[in-house]
C-alpha positions as CSV (number, residue, x, y, z in Angstrom):
1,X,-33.2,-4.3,-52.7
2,X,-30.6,-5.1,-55.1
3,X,-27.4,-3.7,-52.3
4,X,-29.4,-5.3,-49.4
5,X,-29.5,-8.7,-51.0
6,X,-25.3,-8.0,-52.2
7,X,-24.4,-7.0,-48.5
8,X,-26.1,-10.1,-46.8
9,X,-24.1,-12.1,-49.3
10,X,-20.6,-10.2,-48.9
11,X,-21.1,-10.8,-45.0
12,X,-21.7,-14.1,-45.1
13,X,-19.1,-14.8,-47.1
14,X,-16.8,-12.8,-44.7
15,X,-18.4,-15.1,-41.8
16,X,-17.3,-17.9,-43.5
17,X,-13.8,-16.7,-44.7
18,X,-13.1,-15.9,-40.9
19,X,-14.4,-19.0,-39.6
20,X,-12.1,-20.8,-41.8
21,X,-9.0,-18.6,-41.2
22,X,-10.1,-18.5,-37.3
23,X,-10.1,-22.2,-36.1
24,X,-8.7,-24.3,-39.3
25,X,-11.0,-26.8,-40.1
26,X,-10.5,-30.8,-39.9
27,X,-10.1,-32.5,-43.2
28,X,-10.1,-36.1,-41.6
29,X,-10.7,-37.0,-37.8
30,X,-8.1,-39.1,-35.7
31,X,-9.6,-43.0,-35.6
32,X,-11.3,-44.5,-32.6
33,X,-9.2,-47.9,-33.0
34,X,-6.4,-48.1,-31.2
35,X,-4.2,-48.7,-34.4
36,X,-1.3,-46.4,-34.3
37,X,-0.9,-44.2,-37.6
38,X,2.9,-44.0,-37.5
39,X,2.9,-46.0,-40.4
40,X,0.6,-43.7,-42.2
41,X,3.3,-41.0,-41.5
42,X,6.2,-42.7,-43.2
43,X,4.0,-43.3,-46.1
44,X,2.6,-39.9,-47.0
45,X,6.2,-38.5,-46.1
46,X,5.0,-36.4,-42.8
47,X,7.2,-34.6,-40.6
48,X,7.8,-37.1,-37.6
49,X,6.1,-34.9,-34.7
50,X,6.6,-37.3,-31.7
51,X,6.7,-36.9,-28.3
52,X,9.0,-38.8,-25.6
53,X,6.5,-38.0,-22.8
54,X,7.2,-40.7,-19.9
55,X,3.5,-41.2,-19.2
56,X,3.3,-39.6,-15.6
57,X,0.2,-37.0,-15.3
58,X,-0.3,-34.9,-12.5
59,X,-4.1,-34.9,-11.4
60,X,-4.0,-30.9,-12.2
61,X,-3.1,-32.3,-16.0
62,X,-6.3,-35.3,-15.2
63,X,-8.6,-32.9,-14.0
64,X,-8.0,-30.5,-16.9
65,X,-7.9,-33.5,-19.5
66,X,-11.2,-34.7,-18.2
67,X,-12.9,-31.0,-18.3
68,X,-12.2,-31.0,-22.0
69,X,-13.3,-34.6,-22.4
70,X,-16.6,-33.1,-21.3
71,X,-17.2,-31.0,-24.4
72,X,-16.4,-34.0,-27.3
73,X,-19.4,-33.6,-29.6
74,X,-19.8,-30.1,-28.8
75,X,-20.4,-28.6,-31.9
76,X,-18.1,-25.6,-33.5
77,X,-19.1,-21.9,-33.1
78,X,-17.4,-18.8,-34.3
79,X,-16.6,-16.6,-31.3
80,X,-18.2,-19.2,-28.8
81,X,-17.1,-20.1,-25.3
82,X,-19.7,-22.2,-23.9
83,X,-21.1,-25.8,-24.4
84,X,-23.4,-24.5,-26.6
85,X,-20.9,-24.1,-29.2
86,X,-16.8,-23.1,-29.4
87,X,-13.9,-22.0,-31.1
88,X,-10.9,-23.3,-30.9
89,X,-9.7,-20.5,-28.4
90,X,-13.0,-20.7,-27.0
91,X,-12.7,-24.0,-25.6
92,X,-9.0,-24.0,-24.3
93,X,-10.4,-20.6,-22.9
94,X,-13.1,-22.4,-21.4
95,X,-10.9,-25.5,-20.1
96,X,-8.3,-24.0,-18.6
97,X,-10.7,-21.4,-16.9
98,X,-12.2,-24.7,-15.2
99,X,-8.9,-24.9,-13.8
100,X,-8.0,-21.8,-12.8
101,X,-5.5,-20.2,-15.4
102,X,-6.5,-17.5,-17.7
103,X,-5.5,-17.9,-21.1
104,X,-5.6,-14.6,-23.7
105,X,-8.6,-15.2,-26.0
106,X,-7.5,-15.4,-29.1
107,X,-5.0,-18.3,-30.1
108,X,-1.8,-16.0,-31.4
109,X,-2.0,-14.3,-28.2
110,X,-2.3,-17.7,-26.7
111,X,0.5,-18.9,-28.8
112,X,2.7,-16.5,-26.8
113,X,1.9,-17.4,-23.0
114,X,4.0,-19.4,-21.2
115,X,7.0,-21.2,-22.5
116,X,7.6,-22.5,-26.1
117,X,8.7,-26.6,-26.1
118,X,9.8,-28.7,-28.4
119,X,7.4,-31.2,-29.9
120,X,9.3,-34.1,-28.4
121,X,9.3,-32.8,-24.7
122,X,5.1,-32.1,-24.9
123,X,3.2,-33.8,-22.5
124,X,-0.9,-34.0,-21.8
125,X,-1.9,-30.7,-21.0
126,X,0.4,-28.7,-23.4
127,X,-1.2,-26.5,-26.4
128,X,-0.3,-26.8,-29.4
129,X,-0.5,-23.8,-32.3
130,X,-1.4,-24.7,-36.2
131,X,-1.3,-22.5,-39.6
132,X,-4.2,-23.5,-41.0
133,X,-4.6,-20.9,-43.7
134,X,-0.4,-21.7,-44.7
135,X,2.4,-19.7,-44.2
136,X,3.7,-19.1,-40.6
137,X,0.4,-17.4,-38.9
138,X,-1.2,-19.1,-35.7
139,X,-5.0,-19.5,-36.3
140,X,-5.9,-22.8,-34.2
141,X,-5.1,-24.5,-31.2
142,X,-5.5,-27.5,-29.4
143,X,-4.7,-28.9,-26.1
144,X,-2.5,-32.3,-25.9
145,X,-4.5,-35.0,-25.0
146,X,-2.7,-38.4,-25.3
147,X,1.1,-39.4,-26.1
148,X,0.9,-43.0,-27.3
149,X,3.5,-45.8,-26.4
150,X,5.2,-45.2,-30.0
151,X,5.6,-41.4,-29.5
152,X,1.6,-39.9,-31.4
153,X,0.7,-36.8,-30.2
154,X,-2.9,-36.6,-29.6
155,X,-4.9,-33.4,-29.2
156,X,-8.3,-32.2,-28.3
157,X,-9.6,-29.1,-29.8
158,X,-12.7,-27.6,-31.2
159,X,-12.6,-28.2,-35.1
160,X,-14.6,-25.9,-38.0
161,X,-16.4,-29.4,-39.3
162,X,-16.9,-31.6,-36.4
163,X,-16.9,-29.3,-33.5
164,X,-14.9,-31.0,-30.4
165,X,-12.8,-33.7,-31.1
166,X,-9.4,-35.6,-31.0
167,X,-7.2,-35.5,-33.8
168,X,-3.8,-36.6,-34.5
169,X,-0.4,-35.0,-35.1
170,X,0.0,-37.9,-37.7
171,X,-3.3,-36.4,-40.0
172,X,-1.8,-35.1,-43.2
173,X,-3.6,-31.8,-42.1
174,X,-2.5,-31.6,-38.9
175,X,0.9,-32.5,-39.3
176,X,1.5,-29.6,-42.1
177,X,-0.5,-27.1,-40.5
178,X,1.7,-28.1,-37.0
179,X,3.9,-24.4,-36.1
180,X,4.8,-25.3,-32.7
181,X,3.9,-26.0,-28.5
182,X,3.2,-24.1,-25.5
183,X,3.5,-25.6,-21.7
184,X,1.3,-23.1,-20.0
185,X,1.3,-25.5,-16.6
């Protein structure tokens, strides 16, 4: 009974680890005011991740923007795919499958399609890769939702604590777990 009761513990906590390392998790959420938190990076000394995106969208870019938009609130699920619950692979999985491109499952193999960009020349529909255990390892990803007159990056992506959402390259977490972007379109 004793090794039963031990093994159901040791797998959940390897549930949990994975879940952690797997998708990163979101510490704080971007705000739903329109206030810009550039000042918030100069403060708390954040790497200035900015984009100079000119604000044109192709409607391939709108229609794939608006397919994600579908899932906020969905909540966050280890392995999932559907709108029933995702991962952070999951979900761009899902998006861009809505739109005809297959991406690779899993985000490092993700983090390898298409072409690697520069933060400033991202644009809506981009993905972006985090280490959100440290070092230099890609375990989440999001898909570029918003550039913002001043430059902020915003993304959409499934997150460990609050499932589908849009975050901020200005968060604290976001901004140090940032490794790089992909233009897959």
């Amino acid at each position: 009974m004793r090794q039963i009761f031990s093994g159901k513990i040791t797998i959940a906590i390897l549930a949990f680890s994975l879940t952690a390392i797997s998708c990163g998790s979101s510490k704080s959420t971007a705000s739903k005011s329109k206030t810009s938190t550039k000042s918030t990076t100069k403060a708390e000394n954040l790497r200035s991740l900015d984009s100079e995106f000119d604000g044109k969208i192709s409607s391939s870019v709108k229609s794939l923007l608006k397919d994600a938009e579908n899932y906020l609130g969905v909540p966050y699920k280890l392995g999932g795919n559907t709108k029933s619950g995702f991962d952070c692979s999951g979900f761009t999985v899902k998006v861009f499958d809505e739109n005809n491109l297959k991406l690779p499952r899993r985000s490092s193999d993700q983090a390898d399609f298409g072409k690697k960009i520069n933060i400033k020349e991202t644009k809506p529909g981009d993905l972006l890769f985090f280490a959100t255990a440290g070092g230099s390892r890609v375990s989440h990803v999001g898909i570029v939702h918003t550039i913002e007159n001043d430059g902020e990056v915003k993304f959409i992506h499934a997150s460990t604590s609050k499932g589908v959402i849009i975050s901020s390259l200005n968060e604290k977490y976001w901004n140090k777990a940032y490794l790089h972007a992909q233009r897959v379109l």
